[in-house]
C-alpha positions as CSV (number, residue, x, y, z in Angstrom):
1,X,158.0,71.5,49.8
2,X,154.8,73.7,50.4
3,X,153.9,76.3,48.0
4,X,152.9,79.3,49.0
5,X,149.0,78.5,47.9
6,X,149.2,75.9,50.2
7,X,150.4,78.3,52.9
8,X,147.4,80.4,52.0
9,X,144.6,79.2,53.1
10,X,146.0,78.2,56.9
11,X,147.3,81.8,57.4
12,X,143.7,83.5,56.7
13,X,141.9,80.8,58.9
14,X,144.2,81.9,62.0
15,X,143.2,84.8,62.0
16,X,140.1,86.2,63.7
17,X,137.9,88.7,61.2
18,X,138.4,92.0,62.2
19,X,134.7,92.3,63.1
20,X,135.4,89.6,65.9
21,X,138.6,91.3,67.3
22,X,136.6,94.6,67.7
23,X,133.7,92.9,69.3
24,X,135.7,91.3,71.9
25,X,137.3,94.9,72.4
26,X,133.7,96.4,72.8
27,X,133.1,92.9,75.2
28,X,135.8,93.9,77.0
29,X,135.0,97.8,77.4
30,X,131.4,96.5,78.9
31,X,132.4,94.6,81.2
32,X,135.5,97.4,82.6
33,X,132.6,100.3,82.7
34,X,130.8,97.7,84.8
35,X,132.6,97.4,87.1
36,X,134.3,100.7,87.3
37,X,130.5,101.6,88.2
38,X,130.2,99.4,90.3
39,X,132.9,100.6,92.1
40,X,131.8,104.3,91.9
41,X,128.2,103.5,93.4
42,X,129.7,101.4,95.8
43,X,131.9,104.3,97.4
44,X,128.8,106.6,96.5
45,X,126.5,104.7,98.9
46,X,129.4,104.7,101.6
47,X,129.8,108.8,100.9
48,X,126.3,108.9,101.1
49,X,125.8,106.8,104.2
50,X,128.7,108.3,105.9
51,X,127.7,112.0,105.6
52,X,124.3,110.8,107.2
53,X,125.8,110.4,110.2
54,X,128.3,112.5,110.1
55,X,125.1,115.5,110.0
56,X,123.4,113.4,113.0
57,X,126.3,113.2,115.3
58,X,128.1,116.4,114.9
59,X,125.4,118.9,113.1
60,X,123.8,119.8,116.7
61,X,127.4,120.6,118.5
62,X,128.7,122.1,114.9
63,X,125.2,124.5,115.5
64,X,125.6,125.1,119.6
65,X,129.4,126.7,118.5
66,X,128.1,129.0,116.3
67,X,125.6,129.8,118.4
68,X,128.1,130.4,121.5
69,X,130.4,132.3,119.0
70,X,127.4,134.9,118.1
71,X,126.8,135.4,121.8
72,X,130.3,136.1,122.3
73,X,130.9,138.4,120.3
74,X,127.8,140.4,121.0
75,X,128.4,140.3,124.3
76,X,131.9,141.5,123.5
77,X,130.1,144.4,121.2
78,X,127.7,145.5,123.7
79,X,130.5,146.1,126.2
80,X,133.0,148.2,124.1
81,X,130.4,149.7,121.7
82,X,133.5,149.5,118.9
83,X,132.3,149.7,115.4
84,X,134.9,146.6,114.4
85,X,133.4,144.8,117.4
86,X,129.6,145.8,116.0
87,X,130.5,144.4,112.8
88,X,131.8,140.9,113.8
89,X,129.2,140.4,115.9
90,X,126.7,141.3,112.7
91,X,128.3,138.6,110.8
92,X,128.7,136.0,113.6
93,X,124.8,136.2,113.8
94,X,124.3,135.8,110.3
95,X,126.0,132.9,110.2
96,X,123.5,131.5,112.6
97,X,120.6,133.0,110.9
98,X,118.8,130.0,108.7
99,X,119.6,130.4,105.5
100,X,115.9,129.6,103.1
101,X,115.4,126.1,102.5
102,X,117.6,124.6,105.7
103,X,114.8,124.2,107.9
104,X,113.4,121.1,105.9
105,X,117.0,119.8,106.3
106,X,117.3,120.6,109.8
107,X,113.7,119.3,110.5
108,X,114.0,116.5,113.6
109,X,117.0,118.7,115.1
110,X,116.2,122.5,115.2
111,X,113.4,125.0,115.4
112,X,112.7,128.6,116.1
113,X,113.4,128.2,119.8
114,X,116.0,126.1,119.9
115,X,117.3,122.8,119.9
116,X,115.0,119.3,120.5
117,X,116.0,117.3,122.8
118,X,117.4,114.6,120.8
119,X,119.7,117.5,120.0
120,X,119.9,118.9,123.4
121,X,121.1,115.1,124.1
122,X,124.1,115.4,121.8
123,X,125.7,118.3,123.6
124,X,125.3,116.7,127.0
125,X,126.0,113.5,128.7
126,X,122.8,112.2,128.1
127,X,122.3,109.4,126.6
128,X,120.7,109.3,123.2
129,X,119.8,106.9,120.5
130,X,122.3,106.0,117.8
131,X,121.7,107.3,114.3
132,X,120.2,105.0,111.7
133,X,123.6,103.3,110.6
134,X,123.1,102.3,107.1
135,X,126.1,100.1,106.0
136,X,125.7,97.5,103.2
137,X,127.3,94.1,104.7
138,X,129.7,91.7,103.0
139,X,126.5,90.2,101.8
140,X,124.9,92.8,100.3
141,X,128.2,94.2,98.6
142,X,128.6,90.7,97.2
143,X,124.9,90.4,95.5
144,X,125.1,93.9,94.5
145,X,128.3,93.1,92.6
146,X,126.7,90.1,90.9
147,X,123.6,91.4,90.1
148,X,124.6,94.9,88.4
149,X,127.4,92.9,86.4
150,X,124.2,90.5,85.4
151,X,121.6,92.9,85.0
152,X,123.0,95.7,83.7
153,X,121.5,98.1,81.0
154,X,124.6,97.6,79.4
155,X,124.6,94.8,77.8
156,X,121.1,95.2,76.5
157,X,120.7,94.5,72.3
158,X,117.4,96.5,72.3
159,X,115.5,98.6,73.8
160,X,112.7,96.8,75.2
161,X,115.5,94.4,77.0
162,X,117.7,98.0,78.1
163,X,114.4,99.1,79.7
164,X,113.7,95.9,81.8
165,X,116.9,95.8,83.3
166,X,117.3,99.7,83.9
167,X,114.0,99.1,85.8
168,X,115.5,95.9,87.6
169,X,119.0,98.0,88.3
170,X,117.0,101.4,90.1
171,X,115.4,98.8,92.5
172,X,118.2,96.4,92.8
173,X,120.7,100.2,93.8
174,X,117.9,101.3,96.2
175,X,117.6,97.8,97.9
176,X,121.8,98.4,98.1
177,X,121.1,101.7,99.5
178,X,119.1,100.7,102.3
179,X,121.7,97.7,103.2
180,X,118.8,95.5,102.3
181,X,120.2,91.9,101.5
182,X,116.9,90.3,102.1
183,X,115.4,91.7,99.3
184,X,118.3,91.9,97.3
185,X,118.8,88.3,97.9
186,X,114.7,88.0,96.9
187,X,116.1,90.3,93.3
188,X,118.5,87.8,92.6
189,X,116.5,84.6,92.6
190,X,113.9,87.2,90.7
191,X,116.4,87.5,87.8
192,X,117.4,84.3,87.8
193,X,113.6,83.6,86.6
194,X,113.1,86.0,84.6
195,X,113.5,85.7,80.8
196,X,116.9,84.9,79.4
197,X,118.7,87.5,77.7
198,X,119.1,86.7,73.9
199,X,122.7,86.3,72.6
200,X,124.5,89.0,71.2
201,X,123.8,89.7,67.7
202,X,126.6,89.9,65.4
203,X,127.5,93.7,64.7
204,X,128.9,96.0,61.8
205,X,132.2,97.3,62.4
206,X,130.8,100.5,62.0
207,X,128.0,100.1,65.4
208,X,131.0,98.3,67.4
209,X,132.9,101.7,66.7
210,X,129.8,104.0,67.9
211,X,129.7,101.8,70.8
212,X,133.4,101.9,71.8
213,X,132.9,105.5,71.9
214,X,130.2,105.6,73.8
215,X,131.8,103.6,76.4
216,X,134.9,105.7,76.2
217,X,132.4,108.9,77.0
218,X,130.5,107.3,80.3
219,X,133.9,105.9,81.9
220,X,135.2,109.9,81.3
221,X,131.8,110.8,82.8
222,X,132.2,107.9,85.6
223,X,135.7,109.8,86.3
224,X,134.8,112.8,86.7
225,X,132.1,111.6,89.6
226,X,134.0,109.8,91.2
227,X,136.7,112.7,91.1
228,X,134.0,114.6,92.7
229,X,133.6,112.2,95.4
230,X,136.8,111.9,95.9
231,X,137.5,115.1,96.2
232,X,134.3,116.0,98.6
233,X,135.1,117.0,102.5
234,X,133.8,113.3,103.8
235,X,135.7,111.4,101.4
236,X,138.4,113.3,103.0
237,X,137.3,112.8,106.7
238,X,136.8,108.9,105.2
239,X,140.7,108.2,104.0
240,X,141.2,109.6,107.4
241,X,140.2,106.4,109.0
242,X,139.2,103.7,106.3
243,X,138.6,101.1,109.2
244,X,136.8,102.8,111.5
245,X,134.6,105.9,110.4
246,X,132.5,105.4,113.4
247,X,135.6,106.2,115.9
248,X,136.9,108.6,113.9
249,X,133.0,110.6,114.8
250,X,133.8,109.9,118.3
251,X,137.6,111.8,118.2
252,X,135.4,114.6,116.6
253,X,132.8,114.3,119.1
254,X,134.9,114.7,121.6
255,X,137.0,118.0,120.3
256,X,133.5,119.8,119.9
257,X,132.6,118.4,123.4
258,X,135.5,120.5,124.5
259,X,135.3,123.3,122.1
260,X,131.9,123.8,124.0
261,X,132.7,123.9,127.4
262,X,135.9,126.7,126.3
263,X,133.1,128.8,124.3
264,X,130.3,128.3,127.5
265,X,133.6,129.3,129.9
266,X,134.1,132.3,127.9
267,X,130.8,133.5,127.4
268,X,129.9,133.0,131.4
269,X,133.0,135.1,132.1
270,X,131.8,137.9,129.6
271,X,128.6,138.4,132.0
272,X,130.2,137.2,135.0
């Protein structure tokens, strides 16, 4: 029969010391708040991307309507002389006026006299030249992935080595940015020559606590971005059609295209 000394001595060895189960747990944190940011710059970059073109496309015809609704209802004011009518076509106007600021947003589109013609181009049949599409491929989503769970600042056990890699990361998310998988290809074979990152140094209880909490704060601060993303007017316009954003600009395209020739029907019969 086994005593209960016996028994002992097996029972403590099975377990793991606690310092080792919470180091696993703060292992395991690390690498969820990885790639939940991954995730978040990922659909940041397609926000990003997709409002870009979303201004190029439909900004000029968004600007003609206001425009057209300004004539309108000045033209509409100036014939009945009505004080509502005054004051609708007041605010109509001031909605086209710039606003301080917008004209360095606007520049390559608008000016004081009007449109440009790559603008003019848009709200006509003309043909004009696509807008830069920046859209990461499959293989730049892939070597992003890789290298921000690699590389990131993270996973750093000082500060010299949290520096380096928050350099490496800010050139590594721009390359993504851009769609660039040449040069994020060239980062990759960059890490894999740089210096090796030293093992993880055994840690107090006390700093694996710290640093659960931590993580805990930047995945409720990660949350709350991404909420804000989420909840954002292109995100929306996104779910709309996951699979094809670029058609989905087209089916707008084509409602202002028609919006247009109502308001320029309207306005001609107001002087006609």
């Amino acid at each position: 029969m086994t005593t209960p000394e016996a028994e002992q001595p097996q029972s403590v060895g099975a377990e793991s010391r606690p310092e080792e189960r919470l180091e696993r747990a703060v292992r395991a944190a690390e690498q969820a708040l990885i790639e939940f940011e991954i995730a978040v710059e990922t659909f940041r970059v397609e926000v990003e991307n997709f409002s870009r073109l979303h201004e190029q496309k439909l900004g000029p015809m968004y600007a003609r309507l206001e425009e057209l609704d300004a004539q309108i209802a000045e033209a509409k004011a100036a014939r009945t002389g009505d004080p509502e009518d005054l004051r609708l076509a007041q605010e109509a106007r001031a909605r086209v006026m710039p606003i301080p600021g917008v004209e360095e947003l606007m520049h390559g589109w608008m000016d004081g006299g009007g449109l440009f013609p790559e603008a003019v181009s848009m709200l006509t049949d003309q043909t004009v030249q696509t807008p830069a599409r920046v859209r990461p491929s499959e293989e730049a989503r892939k070597l992003y992935r890789e290298l921000a769970r690699k590389a990131h600042p993270d996973l750093a056990q000082d500060d010299n080595e949290r520096d380096r890699r928050e350099e490496f990361l800010t050139r590594v998310n721009a390359a993504y940015a851009r769609g660039d998988a040449k040069l994020l290809r060239e980062l990759a074979e960059e890490w894999a020559a740089g210096p090796v990152p030293a093992e993880p140094r055994p840690s107090r209880s006390e700093e694996l606590y710290v640093r659960l909490e931590w993580l805990a704060q930047r995945k409720e601060l990660l949350t709350f971005v991404a909420r804000e993303l989420e909840d954002g007017p292109i995100a929306a316009m996104l779910r709309l059609a996951p699979d094809d954003p670029d058609g989905l600009l087209d089916e707008i395209a084509g409602q202002l295209h028609q919006q247009l020739a109502e308001r320029e029907a309207e306005l001609a019969a107001l002087f006609g």
